[in-house]
C-alpha positions as a printed NumPy array, in Angstrom:
array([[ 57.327,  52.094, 193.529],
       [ 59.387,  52.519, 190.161],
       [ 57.631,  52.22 , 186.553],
       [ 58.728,  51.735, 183.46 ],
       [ 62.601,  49.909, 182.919],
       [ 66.292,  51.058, 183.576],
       [ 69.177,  51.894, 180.588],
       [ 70.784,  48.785, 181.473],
       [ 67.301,  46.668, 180.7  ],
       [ 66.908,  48.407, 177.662],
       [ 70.627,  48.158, 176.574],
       [ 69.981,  44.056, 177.5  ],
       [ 66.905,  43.665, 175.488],
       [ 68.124,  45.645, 172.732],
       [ 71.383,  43.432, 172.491],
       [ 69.35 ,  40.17 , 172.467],
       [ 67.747,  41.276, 169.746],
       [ 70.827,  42.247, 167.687],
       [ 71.881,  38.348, 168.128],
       [ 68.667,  37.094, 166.917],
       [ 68.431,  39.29 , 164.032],
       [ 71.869,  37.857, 163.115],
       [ 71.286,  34.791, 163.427],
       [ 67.953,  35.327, 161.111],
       [ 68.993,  37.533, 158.752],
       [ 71.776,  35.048, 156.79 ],
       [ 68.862,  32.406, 156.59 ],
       [ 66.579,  34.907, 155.418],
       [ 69.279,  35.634, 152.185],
       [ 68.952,  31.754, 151.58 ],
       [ 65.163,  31.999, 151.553],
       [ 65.033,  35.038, 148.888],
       [ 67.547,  33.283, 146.637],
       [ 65.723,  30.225, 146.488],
       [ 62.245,  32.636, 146.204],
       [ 63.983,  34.007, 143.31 ],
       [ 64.543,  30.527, 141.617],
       [ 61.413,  29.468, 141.979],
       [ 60.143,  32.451, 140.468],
       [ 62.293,  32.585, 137.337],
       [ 60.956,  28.706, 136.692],
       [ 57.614,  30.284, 136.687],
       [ 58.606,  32.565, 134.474],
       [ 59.984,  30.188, 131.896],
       [ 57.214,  27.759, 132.301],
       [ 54.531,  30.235, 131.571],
       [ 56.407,  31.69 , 128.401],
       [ 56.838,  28.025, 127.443],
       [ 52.904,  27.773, 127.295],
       [ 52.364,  30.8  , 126.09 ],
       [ 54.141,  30.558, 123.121],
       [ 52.972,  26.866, 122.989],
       [ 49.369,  28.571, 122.586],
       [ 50.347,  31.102, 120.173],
       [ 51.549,  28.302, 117.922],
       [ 48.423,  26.66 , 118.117],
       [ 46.311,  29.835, 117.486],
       [ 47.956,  30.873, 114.635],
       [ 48.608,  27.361, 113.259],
       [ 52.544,  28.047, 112.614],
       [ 55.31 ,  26.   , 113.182],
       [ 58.399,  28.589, 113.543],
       [ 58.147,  29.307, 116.984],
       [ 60.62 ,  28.461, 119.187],
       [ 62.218,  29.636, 122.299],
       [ 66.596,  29.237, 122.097],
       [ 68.412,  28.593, 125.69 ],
       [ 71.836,  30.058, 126.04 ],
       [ 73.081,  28.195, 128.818],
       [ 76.255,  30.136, 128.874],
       [ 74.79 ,  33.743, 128.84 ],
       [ 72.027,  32.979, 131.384],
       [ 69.054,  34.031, 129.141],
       [ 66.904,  32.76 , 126.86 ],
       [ 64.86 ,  34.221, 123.625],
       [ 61.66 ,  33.599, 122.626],
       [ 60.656,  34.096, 118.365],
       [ 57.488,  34.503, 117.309],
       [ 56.969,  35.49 , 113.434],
       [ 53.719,  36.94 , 114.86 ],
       [ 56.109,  39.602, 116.418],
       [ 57.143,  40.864, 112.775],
       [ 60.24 ,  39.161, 113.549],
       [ 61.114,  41.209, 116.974],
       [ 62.221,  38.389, 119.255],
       [ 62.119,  38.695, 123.236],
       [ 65.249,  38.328, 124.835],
       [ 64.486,  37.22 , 128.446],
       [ 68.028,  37.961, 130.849],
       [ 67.679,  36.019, 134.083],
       [ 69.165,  37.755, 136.889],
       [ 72.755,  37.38 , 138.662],
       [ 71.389,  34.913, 141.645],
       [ 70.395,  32.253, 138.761],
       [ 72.105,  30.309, 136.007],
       [ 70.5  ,  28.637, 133.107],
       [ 72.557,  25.485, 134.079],
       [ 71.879,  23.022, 131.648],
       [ 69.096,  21.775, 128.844],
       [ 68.148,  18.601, 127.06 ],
       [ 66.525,  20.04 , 124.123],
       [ 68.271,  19.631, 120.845],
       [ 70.415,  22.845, 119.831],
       [ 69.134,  24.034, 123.423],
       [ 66.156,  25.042, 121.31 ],
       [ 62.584,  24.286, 122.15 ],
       [ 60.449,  23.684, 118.956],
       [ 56.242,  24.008, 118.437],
       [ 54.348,  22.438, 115.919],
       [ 51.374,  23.934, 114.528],
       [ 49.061,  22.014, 116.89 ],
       [ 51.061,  23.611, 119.766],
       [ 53.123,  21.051, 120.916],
       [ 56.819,  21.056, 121.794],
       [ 58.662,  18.408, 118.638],
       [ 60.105,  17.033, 121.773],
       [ 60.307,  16.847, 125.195],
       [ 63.351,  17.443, 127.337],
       [ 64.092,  19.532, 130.611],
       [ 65.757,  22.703, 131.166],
       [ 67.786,  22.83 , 134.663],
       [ 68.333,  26.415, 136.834],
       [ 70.6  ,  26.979, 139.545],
       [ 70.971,  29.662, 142.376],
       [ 73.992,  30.665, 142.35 ],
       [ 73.871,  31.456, 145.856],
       [ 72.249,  28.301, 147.569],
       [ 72.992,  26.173, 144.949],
       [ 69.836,  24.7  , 144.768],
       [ 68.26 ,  22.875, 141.869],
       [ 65.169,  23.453, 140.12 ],
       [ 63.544,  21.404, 136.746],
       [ 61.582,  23.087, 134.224],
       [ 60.303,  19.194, 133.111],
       [ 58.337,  19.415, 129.099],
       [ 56.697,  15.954, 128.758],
       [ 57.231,  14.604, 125.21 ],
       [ 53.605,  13.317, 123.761],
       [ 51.339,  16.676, 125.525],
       [ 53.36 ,  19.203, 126.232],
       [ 52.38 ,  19.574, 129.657],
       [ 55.38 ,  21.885, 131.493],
       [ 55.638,  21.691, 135.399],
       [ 58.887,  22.821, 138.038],
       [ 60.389,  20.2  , 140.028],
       [ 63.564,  19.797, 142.527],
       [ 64.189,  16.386, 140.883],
       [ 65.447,  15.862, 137.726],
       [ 62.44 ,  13.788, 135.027],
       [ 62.114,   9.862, 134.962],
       [ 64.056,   8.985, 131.174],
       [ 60.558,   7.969, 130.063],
       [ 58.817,  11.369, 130.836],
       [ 60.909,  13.668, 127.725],
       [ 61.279,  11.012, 125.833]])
């Protein structure tokens, strides 16, 4: 009675997983690039709010948050900051494709709200897969979509 398996089994099983794992692993790449979309959408949403707050809080109108579409980054100002502003650089897999905002520049009012509402559109560069970072007009609300906003909704 033999136990336990022959070179040629293990050579088999070990090759069958080698084709698997290549047919995974490119699908895999897809799934982390659009991860890493999502994630930077997050990223801008929350800053959006967050300096949405701080405008509220400190009842100021000169914060704002300017898109360079063409650079791939964006910079947030806050005077509370003594004037320091925060450069945000998104990384290689993801373009700041396009904006709607006026001057690609996202302006607060004192009460906290964005002066208008508009959409700001990332890429992967790798997938090429679409993402919305949607500002409604009247409240301000922010929220990520894979379609782009109804006409009414940053109006």
């Amino acid at each position: 009675m033999k136990q336990g398996f022959s070179l040629i089994e293990l050579i088999i099983i070990i090759l069958i997983m080698g084709i698997i794992m290549a047919i995974a692993v490119p699908s895999m790449d897809n799934c982390l690039a659009n991860y890493q979309l999502h994630t930077e959408c997050l990223k801008l949403q929350q800053y959006i709010r967050s300096v949405s707050q701080e405008a509220l809080v400190k009842d100021c109108d000169d914060y704002y948050i300017l898109l360079y579409c063409d650079k791939d980054k964006y910079k947030i100002v806050a005077p509370s900051d003594n004037g320091n502003a925060m450069m945000i650089q998104l990384p290689d897999g993801v373009d700041l494709a396009f904006s709607n905002f006026t001057y690609n520049r996202i302006n607060f009012s004192a009460k906290g709200k964005p002066v208008m509402g508009g959409c700001i559109r990332l890429e992967s560069k790798k997938t090429d897969k679409m993402q919305y970072v949607i500002v409604a007009a009247i409240t301000g609300r922010t929220r990520i979509s894979d379609k782009p906003p109804s006409s009414n909704e940053t109006k």
